[in-house]
N, C-alpha and C positions, 0 to 999 in steps of 0.2 A: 112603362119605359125602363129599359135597363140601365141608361146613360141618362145624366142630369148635365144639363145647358145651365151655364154661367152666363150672366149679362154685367158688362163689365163696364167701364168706360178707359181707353187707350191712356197709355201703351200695352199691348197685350203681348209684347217680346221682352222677357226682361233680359239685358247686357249679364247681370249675373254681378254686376260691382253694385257696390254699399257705401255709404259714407263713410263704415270702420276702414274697410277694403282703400278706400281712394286717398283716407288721412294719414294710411299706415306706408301706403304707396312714397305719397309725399316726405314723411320721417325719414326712409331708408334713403330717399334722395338727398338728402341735407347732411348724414352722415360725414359724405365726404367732406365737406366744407368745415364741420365739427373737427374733424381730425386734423385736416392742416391749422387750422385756428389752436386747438390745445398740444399742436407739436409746436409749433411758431410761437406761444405765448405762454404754453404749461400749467400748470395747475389753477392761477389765476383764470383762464378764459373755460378752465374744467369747472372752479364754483361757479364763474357768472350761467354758464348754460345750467346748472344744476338747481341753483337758487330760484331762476326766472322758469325753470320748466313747473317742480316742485311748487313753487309759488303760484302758477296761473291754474293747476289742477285744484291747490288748497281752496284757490280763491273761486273758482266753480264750484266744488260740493260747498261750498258754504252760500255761496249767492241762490244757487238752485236747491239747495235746505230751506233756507229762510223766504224763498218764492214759492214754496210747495210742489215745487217741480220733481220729477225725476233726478236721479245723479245720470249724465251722459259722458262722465270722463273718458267711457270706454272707449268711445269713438274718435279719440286721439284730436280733435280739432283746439282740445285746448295745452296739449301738450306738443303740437305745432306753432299755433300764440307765443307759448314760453322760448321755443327755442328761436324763432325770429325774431322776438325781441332780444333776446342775447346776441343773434347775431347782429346788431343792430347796433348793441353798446360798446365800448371800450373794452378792454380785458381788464383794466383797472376798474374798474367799477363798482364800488364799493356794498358793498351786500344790502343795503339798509334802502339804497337806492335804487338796486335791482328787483328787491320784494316790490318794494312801492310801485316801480312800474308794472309787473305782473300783476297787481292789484287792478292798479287803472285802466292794463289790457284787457281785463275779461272783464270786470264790474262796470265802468264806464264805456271800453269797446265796443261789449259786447252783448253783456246780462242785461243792460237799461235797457236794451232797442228790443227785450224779447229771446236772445239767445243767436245759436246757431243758424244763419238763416236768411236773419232779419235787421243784420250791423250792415250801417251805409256805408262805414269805411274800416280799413282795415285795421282792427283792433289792436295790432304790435306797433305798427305806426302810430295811432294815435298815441301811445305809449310813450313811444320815441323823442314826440314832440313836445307832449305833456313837460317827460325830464330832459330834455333841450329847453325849455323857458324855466322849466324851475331851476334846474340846476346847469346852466350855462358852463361852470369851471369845470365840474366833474365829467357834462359828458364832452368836452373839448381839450379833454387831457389823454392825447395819446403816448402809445408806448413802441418801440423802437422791440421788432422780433427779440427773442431770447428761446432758442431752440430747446426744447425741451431734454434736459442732462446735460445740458451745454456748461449750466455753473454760473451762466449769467442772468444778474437782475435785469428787470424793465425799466429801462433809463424811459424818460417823458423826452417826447421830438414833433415834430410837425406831420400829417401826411401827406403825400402828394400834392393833394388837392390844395391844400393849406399852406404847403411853402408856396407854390405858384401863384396861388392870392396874393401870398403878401408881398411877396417879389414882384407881383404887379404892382401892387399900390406902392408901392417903395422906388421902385430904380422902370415903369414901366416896359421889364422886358422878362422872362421868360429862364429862369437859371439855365446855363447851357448842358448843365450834368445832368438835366435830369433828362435829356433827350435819350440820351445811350441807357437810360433802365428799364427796359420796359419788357425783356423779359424776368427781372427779380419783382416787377408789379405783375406778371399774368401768371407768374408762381406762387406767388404771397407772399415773399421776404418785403415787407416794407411795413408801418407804421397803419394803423387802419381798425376801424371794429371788427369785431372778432370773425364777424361774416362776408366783409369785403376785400378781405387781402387775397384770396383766393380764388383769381376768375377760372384756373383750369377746372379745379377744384367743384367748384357752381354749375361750371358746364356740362362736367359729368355726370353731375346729380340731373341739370334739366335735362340729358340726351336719356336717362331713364325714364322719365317722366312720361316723352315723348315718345320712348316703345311702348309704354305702359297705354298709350293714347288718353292720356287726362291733360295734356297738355294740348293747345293747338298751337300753329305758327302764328297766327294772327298779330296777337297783343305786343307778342318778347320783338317780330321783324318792325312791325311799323314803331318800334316804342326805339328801336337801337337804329334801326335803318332814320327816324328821324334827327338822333343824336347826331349821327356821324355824319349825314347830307350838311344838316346847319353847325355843328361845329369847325367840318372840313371847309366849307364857303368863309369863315374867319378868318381857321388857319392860312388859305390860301389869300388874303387879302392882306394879312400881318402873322408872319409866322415868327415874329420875334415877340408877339405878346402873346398868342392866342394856342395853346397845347392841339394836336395834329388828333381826329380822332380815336387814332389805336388808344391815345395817353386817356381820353377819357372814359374810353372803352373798356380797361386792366384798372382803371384807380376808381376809388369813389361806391357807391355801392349801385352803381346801373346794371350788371349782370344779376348781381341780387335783389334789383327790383323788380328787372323785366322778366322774369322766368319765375317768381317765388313769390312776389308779394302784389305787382300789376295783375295778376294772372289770374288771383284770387275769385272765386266761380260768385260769390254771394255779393260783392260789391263794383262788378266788371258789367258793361252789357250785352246782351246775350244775342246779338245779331252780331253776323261778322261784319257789316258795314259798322255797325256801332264798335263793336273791336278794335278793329282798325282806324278809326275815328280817336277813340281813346288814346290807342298807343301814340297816333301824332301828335293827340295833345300832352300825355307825360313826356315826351321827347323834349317836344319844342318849350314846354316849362322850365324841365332841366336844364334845358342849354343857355337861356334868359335868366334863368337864376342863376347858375355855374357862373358863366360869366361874365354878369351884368347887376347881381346883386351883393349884399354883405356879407354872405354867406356860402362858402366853397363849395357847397353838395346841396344839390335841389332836387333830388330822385322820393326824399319821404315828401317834402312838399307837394312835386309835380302830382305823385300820385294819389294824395288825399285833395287833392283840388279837383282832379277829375272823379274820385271817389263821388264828392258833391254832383258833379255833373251828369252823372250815370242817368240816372233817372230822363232826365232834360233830351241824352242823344237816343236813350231806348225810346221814349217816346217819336223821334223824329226820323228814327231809323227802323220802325215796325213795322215788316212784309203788310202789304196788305192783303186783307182776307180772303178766303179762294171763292173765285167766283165776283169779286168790285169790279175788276176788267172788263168782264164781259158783262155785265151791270149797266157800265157806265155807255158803253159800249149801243146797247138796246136805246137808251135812252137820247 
């Protein structure tokens, strides 16, 4: 025979994307968000993304040196780690506590469970939260924009999210000023981690993502479609304590969870029932935490709780096999 027959087992179409291809996809989407964050905060929000990038690569060739693995930097998945956890922190963020998180994103995220793959939850977030309990002051100190050339330092202020808490728990009602800002929060002019002040910014990067098709609708509608149903049922019940959904929708970091870090392919499940399952439950967390708990932003929470749960809705949302139907069916 002049022709030689492969036996293979499926997929036997390859799309022609890689995980280098899909991670690099992802980077050029977050760009935007980097730009308005180191125009709006300047050189400060230019170390922390540099430190925590530099820092999650360092801390892969060394974790995968000393596991006898291969080096797989190239693949960009850890120099995406770096940069959403920077977008995750304060522009103030002091370098020492920026490595340290980059440390605990990839080595405890991620290297423990195996690598690339095989982390049940999202490795920049657990970061997040790691330095939210350790260091409570640092990551709860934010900074009031300072345009880049502008000439002004970063005076420390409250965000959105955080005056609105405390002006609840203080006078139970709502500051009236902050009704009329909501487009200097879906620009980014306002106080915020370096990845949340900028919802146009976000959306840009996620409407790439989604020509690119590595995004689906799934997760980001049912995750923001839940936010805004049970936020807006508040507002419409006490609109003197409870922010109208657009306010929750521009502040806080929900466009940078539902499109960037919910979305995440290794810790999501992989049915669209299960998808959409998910996103209701990050929604409905955020919004019970938002505004019912001690703590102004419940979007790293929501989505490391249903992290855990992933496993539990894949299981209970599994197509069943081809051919049970009519199985059952005979029988």
């Amino acid at each position: 025979m002049s022709q030689q027959l492969y036996l293979s087992s499926s997929p036997h179409i390859h799309s022609g994307e890689t995980t280098a291809k899909v991670m690099r996809a992802v980077i050029y989407s977050l760009l935007p968000a980097c730009g308005v964050a180191v125009y709006f905060f300047g050189p400060s929000a230019l170390s922390v993304l540099l430190i925590a990038t530099l820092g999650c690569l360092a801390t892969e060739v060394v974790c995968q040196r000393l596991m006898g693995q291969p080096v797989t930097i190239a693949d960009g998945s850890a120099a995406i780690t770096g940069i959403l956890l920077a977008l995750n922190l304060p522009p103030s963020s002091p370098w020492w506590m920026t490595l340290f998180g980059a440390v605990v994103a990839i080595a405890i995220g991620k290297q423990v469970y195996g690598g690339l793959g095989s982390n049940p939850f999202n490795p920049a977030l657990v970061a997040r939260v790691v330095l939210l309990i350790s260091f409570p002051v640092q990551m709860t100190t934010w900074s009031a924009p300072a345009p880049f050339g502008s000439g002004l330092d970063l005076v420390t202020t409250a965000t959105p999210l955080g005056e609105w808490k405390n002006a609840v728990m203080l006078t139970g009602q709502m500051p009236a000023e902050m009704q009329g800002s909501m487009m200097n929060y879906f620009l980014g002019n306002m106080p915020g981690s370096i990845g949340e002040i900028s919802a146009l910014a976000l959306l840009l990067g996620a409407a790439y993502l989604f020509y690119r098709r590595i995004l689906t609708w799934h997760i980001p509608t049912a995750f923001i479609g839940t936010v805004i149903l049970l936020s807006g049922l508040f507002w419409l019940i006490n609109p003197e304590k409870y922010p109208n959904p657009v306010f929750h929708m521009v502040t806080g970091g929900l466009i940078l969870g539902a499109f960037f870090m919910a979305t995440d392919m290794v810790t999501t499940p992989v049915s669209t029932r299960g998808m959409l399952l998910f996103g209701v439950g990050c929604g409905l967390l955020t919004v019970l935490i938002r505004l019912f708990g001690g703590y102004p932003e419940g979007v790293s929470f929501a989505i490391l709780l249903m992290n855990a749960a992933t496993p539990l809705i894949d299981r209970y949302t599994r197509p069943k096999t081809f051919g049970t139907l009519q199985q059952e069916k005979v029988q």
